[in-house]
N, CA and C of each residue as an Amber inpcrd file, in Angstrom:
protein
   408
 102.6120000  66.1370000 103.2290000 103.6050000  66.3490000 104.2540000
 103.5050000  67.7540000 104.8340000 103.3210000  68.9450000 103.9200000
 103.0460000  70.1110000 104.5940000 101.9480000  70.4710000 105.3800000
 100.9210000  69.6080000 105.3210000  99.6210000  69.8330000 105.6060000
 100.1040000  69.1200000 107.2020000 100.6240000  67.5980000 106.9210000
 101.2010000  67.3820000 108.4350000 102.3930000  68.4900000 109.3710000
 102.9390000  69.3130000 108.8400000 103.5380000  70.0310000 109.2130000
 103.4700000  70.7190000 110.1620000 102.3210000  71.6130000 109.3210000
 101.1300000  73.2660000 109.4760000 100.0780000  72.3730000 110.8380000
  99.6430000  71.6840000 111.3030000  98.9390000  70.6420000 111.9240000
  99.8260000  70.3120000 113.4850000 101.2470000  70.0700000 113.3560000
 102.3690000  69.9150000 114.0910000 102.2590000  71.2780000 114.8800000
 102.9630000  71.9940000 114.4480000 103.0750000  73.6410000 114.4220000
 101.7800000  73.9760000 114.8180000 100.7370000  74.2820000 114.8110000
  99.5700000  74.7430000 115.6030000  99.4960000  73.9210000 116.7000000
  99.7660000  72.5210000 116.5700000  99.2470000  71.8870000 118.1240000
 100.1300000  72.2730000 119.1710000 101.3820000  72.3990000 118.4970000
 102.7710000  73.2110000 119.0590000 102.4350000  74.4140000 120.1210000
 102.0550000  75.3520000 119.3190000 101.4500000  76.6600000 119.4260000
 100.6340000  76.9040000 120.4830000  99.6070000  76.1860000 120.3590000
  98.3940000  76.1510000 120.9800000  98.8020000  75.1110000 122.6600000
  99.8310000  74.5170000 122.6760000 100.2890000  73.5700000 123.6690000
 101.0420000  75.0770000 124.7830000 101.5890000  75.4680000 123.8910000
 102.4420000  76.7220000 125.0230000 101.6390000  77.5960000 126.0600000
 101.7730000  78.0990000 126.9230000 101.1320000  78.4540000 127.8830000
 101.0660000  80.5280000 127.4990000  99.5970000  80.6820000 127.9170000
  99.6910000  81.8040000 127.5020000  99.8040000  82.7180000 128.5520000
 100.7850000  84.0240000 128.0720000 101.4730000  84.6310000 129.4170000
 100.2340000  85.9610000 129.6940000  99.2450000  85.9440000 128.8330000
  98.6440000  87.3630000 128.9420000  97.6560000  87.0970000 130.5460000
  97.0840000  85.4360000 130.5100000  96.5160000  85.2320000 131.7410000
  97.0220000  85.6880000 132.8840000  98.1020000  84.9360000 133.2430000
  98.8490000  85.4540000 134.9680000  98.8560000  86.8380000 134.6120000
  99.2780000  87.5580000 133.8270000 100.0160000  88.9490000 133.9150000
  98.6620000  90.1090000 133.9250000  97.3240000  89.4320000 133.3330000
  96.2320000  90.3580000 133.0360000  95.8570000  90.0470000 134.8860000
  95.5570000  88.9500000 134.9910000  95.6270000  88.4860000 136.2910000
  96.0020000  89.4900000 137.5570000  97.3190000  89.4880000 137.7470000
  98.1290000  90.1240000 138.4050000  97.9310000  91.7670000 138.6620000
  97.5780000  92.1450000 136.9180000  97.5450000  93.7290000 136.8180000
  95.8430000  93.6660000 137.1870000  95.0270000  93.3850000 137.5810000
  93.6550000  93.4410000 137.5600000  93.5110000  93.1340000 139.3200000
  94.1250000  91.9410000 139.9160000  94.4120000  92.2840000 141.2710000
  94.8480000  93.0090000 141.6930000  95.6290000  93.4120000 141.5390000
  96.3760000  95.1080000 142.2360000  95.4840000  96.1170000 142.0300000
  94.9320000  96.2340000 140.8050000  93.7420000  97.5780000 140.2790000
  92.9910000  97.4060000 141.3720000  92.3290000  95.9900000 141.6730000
  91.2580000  95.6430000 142.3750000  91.2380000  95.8440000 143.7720000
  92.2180000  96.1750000 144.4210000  93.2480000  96.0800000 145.6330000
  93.2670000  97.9950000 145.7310000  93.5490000  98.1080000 144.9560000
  93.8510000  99.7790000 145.2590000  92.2260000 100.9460000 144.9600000
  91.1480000 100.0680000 144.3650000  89.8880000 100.6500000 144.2120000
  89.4600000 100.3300000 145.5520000  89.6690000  99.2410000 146.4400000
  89.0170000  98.4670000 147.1870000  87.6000000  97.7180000 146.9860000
  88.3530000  96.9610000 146.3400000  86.6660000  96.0510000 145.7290000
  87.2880000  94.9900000 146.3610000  85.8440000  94.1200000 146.5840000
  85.3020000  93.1560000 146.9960000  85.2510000  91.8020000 146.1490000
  85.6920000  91.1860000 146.8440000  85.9460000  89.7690000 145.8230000
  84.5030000  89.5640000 144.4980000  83.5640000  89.9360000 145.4330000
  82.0890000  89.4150000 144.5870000  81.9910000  91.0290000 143.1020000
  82.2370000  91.9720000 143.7100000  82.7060000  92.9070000 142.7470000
  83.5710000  92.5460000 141.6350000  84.9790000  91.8110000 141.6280000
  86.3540000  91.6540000 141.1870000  85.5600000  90.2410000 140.2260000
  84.7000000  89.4780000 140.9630000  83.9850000  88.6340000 139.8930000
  83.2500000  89.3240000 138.8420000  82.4360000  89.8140000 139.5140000
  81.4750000  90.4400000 138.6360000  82.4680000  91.3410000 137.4530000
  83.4120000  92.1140000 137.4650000  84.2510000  92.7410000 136.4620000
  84.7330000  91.3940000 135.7220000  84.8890000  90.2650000 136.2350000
  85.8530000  89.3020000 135.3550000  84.5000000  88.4320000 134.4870000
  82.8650000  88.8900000 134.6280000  81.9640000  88.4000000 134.0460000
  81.4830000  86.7810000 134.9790000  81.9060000  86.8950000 135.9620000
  81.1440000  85.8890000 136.9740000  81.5560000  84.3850000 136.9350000
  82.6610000  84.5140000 136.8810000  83.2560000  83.1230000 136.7140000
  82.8270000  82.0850000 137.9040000  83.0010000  81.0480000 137.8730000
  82.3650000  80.6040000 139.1410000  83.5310000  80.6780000 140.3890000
  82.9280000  80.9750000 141.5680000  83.6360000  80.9780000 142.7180000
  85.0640000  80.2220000 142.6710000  84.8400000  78.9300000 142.5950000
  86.0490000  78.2920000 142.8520000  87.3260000  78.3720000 141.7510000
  86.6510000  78.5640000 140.5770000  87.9210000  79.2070000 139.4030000
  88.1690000  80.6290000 140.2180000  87.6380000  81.6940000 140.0010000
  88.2010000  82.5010000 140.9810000  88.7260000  82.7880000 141.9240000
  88.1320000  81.9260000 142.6180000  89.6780000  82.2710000 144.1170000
  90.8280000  81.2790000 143.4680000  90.7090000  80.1300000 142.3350000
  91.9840000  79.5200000 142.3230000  92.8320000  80.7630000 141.6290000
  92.1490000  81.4880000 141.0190000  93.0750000  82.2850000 139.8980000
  93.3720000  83.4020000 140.9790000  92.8010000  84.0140000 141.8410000
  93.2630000  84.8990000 143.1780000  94.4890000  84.5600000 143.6170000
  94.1470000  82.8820000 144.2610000  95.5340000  82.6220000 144.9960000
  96.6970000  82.4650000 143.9020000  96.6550000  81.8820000 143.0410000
  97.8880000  81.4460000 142.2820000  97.9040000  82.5010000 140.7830000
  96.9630000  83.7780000 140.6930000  97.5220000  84.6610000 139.8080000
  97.8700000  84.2110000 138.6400000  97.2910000  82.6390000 138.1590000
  97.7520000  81.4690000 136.7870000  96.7570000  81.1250000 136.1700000
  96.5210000  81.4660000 135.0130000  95.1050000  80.8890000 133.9010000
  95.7010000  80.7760000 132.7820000  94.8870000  79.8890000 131.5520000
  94.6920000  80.2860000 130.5620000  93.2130000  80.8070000 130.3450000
  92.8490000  81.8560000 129.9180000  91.7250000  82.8080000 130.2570000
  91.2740000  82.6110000 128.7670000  89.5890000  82.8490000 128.5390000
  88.8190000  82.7360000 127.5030000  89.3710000  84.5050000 127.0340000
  88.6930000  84.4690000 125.8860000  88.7000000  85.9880000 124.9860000
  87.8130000  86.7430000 125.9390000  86.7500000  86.4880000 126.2980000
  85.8680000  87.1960000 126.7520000  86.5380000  87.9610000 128.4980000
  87.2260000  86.8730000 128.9180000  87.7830000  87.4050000 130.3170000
  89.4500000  88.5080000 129.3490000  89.7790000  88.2210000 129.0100000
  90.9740000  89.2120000 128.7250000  90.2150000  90.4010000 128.1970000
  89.3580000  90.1480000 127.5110000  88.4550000  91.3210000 126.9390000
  88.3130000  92.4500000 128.3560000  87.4200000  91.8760000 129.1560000
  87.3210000  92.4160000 130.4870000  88.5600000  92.9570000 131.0640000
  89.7340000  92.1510000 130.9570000  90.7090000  92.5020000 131.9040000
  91.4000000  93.5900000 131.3470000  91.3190000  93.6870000 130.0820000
  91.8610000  94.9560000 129.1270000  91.3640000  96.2380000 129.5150000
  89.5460000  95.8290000 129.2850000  88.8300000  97.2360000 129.5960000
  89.4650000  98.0430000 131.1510000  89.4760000  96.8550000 131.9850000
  90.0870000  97.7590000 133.3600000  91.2490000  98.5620000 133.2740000
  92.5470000  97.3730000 132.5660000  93.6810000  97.9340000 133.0420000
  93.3820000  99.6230000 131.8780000  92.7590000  99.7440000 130.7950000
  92.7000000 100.8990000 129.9370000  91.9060000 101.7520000 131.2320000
  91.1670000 101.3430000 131.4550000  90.2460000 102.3560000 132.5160000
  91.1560000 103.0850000 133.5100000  91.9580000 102.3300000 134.3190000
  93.0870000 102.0900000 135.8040000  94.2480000 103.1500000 134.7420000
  94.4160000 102.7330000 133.3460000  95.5920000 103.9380000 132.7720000
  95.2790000 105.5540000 132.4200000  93.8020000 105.4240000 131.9190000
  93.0910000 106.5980000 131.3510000  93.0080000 107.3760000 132.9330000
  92.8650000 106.7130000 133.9480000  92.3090000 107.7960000 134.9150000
  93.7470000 107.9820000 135.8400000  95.1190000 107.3180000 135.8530000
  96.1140000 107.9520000 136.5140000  96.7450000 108.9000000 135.5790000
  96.4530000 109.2640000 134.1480000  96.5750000 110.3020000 133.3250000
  95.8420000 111.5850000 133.5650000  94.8070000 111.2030000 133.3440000
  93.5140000 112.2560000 133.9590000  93.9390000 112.7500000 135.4650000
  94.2200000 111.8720000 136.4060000  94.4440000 112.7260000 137.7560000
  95.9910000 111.8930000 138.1650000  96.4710000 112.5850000 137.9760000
  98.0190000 112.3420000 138.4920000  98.0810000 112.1880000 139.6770000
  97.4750000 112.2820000 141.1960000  97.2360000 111.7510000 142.2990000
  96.7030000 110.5950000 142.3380000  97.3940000 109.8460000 142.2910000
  97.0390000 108.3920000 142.7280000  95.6090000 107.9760000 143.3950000
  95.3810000 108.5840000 144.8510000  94.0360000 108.6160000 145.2600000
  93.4350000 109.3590000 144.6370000  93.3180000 110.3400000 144.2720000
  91.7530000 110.8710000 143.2900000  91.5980000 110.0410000 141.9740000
  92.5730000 109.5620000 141.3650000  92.2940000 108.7750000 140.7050000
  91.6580000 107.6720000 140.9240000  91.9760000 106.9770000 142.0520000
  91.4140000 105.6140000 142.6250000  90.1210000 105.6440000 143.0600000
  89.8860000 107.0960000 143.3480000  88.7210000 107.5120000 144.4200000
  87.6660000 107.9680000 143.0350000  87.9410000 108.1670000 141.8300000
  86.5530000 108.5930000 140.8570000  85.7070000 107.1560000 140.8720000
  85.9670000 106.1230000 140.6010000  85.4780000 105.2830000 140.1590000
  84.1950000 105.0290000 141.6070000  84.2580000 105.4080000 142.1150000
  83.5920000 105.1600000 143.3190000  82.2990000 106.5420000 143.4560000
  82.9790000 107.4730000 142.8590000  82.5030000 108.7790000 142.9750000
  81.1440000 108.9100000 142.1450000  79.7000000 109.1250000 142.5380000
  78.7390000 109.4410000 141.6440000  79.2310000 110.7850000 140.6110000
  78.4630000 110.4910000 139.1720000  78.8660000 110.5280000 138.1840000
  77.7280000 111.6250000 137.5950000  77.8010000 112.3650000 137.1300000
  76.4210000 113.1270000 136.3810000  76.0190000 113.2260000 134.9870000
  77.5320000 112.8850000 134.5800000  77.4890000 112.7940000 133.0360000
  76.7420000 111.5070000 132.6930000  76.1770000 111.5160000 131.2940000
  75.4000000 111.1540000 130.6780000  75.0040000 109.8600000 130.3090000
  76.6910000 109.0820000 130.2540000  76.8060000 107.8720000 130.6710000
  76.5110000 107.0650000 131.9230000  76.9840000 107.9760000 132.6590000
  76.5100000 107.0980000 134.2540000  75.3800000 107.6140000 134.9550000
  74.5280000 108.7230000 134.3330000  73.6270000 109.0410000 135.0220000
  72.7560000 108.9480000 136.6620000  74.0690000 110.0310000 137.5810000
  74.2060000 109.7240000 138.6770000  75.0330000 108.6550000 139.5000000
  75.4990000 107.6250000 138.7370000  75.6320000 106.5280000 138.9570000
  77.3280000 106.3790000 138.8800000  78.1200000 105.9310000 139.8590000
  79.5600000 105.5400000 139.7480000  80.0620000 105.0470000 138.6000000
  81.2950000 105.3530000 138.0650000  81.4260000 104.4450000 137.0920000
  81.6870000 102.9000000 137.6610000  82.0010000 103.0300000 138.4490000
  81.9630000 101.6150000 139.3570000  80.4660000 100.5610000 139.1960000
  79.9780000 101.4140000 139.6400000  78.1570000 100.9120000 139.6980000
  78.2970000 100.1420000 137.6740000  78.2780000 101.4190000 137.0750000
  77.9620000 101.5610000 135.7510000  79.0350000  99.9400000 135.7530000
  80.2760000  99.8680000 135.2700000  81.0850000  98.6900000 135.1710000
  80.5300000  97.5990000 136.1380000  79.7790000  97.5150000 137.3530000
  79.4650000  95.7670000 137.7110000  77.8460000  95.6710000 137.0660000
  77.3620000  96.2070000 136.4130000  76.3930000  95.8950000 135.4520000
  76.3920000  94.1260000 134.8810000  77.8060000  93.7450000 134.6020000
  78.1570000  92.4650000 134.2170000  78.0020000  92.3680000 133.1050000
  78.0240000  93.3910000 131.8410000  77.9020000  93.6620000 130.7300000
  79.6150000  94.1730000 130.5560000  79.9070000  93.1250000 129.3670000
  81.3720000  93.6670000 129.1850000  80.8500000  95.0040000 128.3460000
  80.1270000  95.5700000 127.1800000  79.6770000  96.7140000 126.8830000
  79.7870000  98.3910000 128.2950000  79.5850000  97.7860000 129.2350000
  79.5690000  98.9630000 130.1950000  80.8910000  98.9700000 130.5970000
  81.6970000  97.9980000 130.6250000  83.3520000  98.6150000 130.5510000
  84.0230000  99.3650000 129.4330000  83.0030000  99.1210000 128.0470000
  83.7770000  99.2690000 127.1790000  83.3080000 101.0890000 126.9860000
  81.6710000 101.2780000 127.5060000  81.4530000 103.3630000 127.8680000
  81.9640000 103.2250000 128.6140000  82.7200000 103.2900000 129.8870000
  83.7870000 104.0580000 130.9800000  84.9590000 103.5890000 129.9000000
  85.0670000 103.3000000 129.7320000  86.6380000 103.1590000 129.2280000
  86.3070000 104.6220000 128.1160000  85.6260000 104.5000000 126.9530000
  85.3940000 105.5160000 125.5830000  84.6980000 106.8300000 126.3790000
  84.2460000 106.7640000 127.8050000  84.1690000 108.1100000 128.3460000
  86.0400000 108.6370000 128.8000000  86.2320000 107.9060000 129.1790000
  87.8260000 108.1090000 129.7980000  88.4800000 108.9400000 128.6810000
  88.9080000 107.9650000 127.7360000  89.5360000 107.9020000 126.5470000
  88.8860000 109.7370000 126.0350000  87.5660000 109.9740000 125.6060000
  87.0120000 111.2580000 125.4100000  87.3280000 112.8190000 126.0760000
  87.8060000 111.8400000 127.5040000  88.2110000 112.8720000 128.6660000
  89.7930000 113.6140000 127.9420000  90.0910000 112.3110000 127.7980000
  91.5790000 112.5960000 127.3110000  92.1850000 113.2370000 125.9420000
  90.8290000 113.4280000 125.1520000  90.9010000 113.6620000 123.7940000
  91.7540000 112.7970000 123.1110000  91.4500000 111.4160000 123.1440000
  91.7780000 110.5770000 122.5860000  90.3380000 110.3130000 121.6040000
């Protein structure tokens, strides 16, 4: 009977809708919106989902999202927090990611550039360069 229980209770669980999608969603459009990226960019950060899941999740801001896409959507919104810390102006903040880079990680290269690589790993150096910036 407990075993039917524990069985109940997970299908339960697993039936509820998960809120981190719309909301990672939501906070990753706006990021995406204020860098000015490009839909084919905004894929490429979410690991290349196919077109038509993407614009559905554009227009209606509603998923249940794999590990691997929240993974992604994390690295941004940490990236989008580490750098309005780092530059308390809103636009210079918005405006690095775009900005060629000299340090060692991006070697010349935007962290922008560096992040559509399509390697969740290259979100995860801009993010641990950020984070370093911050003496975190």
């Amino acid at each position: 009977m407990a075993a039917r229980t524990t069985a109940t209770a997970t299908a339960t669980a697993t039936a509820r809708p998960d809120p981190l999608g719309p909301a990672g969603l939501r906070a990753l459009f706006a990021i995406a919106e204020r860098w000015g990226l490009k839909s084919q960019q905004v894929r490429r950060l979410l690991g290349d989902p196919p077109e038509s899941t993407f614009f559905k999740w554009k227009k209606t801001r509603d998923a249940s999202l794999g590990r691997d896409t929240l993974e992604r959507i994390s690295y941004v919104l940490g990236i989008f927090k580490a750098l309005e810390i780092l530059f308390p102006d809103p636009t210079r903040a918005d405006a690095w990611v775009h900005r060629p880079n000299a340090a060692p990680p991006f070697n010349g290269q935007s962290a922008l550039e560096r992040m559509l690589s399509g390697n969740v790993a290259d979100l995860y150096v801009v993010r641990s360069y950020l984070d370093a910036q911050r003496g975190w």
